[in-house]
C-alpha positions as CSV (number, residue, x, y, z in Angstrom):
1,X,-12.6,21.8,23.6
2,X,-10.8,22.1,20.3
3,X,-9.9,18.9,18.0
4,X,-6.5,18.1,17.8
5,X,-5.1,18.2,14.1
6,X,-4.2,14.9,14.3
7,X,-7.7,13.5,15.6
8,X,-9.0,15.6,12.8
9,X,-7.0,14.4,9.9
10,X,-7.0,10.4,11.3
11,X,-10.7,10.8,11.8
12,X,-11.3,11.3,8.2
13,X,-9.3,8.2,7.4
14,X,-10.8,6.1,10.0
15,X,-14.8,7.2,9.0
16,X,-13.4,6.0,5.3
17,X,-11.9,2.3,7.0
18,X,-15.1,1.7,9.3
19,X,-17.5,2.9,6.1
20,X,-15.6,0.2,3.8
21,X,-17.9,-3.0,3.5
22,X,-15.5,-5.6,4.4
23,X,-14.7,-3.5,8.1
24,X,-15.4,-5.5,10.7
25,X,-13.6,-4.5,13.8
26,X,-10.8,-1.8,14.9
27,X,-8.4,-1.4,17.7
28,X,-6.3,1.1,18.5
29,X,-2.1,0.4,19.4
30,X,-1.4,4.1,20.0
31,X,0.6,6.4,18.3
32,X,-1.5,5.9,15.1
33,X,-1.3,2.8,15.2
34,X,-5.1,0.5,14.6
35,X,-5.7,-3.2,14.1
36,X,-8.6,-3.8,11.7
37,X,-10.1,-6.7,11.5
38,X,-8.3,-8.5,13.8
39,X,-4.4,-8.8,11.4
40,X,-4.2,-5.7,9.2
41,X,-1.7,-3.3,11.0
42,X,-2.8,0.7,9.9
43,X,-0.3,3.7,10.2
44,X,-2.4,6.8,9.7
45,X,0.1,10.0,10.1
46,X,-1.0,13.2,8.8
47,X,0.2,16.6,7.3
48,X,-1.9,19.5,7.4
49,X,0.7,21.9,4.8
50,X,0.0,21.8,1.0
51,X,1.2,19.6,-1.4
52,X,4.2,17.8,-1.1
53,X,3.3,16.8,2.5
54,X,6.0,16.0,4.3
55,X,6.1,12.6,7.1
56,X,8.9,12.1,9.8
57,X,9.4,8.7,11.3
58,X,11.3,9.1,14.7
59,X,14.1,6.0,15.0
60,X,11.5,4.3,17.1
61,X,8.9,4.8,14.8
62,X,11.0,3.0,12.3
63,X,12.2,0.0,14.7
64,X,8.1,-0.4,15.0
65,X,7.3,-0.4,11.4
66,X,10.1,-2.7,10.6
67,X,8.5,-5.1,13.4
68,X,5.4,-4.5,11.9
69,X,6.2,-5.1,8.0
70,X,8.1,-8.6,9.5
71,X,4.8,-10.2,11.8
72,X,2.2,-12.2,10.3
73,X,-0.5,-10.1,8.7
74,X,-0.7,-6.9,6.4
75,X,1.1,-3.5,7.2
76,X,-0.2,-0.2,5.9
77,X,1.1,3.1,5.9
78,X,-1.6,5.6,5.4
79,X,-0.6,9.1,4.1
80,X,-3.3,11.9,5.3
81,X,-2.4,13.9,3.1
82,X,-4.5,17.6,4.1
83,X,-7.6,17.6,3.5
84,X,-6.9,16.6,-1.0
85,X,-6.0,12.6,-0.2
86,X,-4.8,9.8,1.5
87,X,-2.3,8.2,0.0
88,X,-1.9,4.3,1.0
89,X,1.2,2.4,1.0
90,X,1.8,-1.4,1.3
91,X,4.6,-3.5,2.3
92,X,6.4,-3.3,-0.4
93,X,5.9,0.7,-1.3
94,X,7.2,1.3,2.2
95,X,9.9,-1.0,2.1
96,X,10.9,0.8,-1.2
97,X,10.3,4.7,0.5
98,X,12.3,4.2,3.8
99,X,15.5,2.4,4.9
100,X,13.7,0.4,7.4
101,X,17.7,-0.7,8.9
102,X,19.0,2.7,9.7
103,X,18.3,4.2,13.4
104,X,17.8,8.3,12.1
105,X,14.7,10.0,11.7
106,X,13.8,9.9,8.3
107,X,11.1,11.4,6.2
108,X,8.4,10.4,3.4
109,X,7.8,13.7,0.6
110,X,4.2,12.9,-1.3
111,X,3.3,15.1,-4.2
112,X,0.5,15.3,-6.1
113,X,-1.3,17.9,-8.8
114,X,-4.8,17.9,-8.1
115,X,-7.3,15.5,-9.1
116,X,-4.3,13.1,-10.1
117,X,-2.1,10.3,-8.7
118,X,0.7,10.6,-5.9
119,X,4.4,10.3,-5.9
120,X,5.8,8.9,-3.0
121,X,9.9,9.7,-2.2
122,X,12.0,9.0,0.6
123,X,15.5,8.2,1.8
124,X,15.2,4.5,0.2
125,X,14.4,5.9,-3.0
126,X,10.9,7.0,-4.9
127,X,8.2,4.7,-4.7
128,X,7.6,2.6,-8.1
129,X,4.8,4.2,-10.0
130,X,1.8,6.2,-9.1
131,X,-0.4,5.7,-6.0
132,X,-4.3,5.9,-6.9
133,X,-5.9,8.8,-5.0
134,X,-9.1,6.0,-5.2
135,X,-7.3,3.5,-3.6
136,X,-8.1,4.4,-0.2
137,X,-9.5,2.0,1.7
138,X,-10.0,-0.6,-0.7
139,X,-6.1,-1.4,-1.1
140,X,-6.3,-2.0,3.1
141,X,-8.4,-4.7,2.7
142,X,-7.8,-6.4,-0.9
């Protein structure tokens, strides 16, 4: 039976999360959705074109990840970005990407030249700075 891209590409990121020292346990919610270590929320979504990959967030999606962001504990949005990086977003980076209020499908753009740091844009605006290629999985549980 053939892996689906999206097991593929969320593998990779998981292997990375369970091989991190301070892992202890992972659930999964569904639609990408894991709970590690018992309050960290992880998005994983993927994108299997070349660079910038592109992310869509259906209106439910969104209504979700807003819940998400607001409840006790830490939110990540994790960026598979092809097979060249995962880029990881916190709270506050995906608060500053998407317009968490508005009920349309909306999408994430990350770019990045090779061997060098991500830009993250979206219909809230660009995110602030650079996001470390290196900072998967360590930025999930600092």
């Amino acid at each position: 039976m053939p892996v689906a891209a999206a097991d593929f590409y969320r593998g990779a990121a998981l292997s990375l999360l369970i091989g991190h020292p301070a892992f202890e346990t992972i659930k999964p919610l569904g639609n990408g959705r894991y709970q590690v270590n018992g309050g960290i929320l992880v998005w994983l979504r993927h994108s299997k074109e070349k660079s910038p990959w592109h992310f869509s967030f259906s209106p439910e999606d969104l209504v979700t990840l807003g819940a998400d962001l607001k409840a006790d504990g830490q939110t990540f949005l994790c960026l598979v970005c092809r097979r060249d990086n995962i880029c990881a977003l916190d709270a506050a980076e995906i608060a500053q990407a998407l317009k968490l209020g508005q009920a349309a499908e909306q999408t994430l753009a990350v770019t990045r030249v090779p061997g060098r740091k991500s830009h993250v844009k979206g219909p809230g605006g660009e995110v602030e700075g650079v996001i470390l290629a290196s900072a998967f999985p360590d930025k999930v549980f600092s």
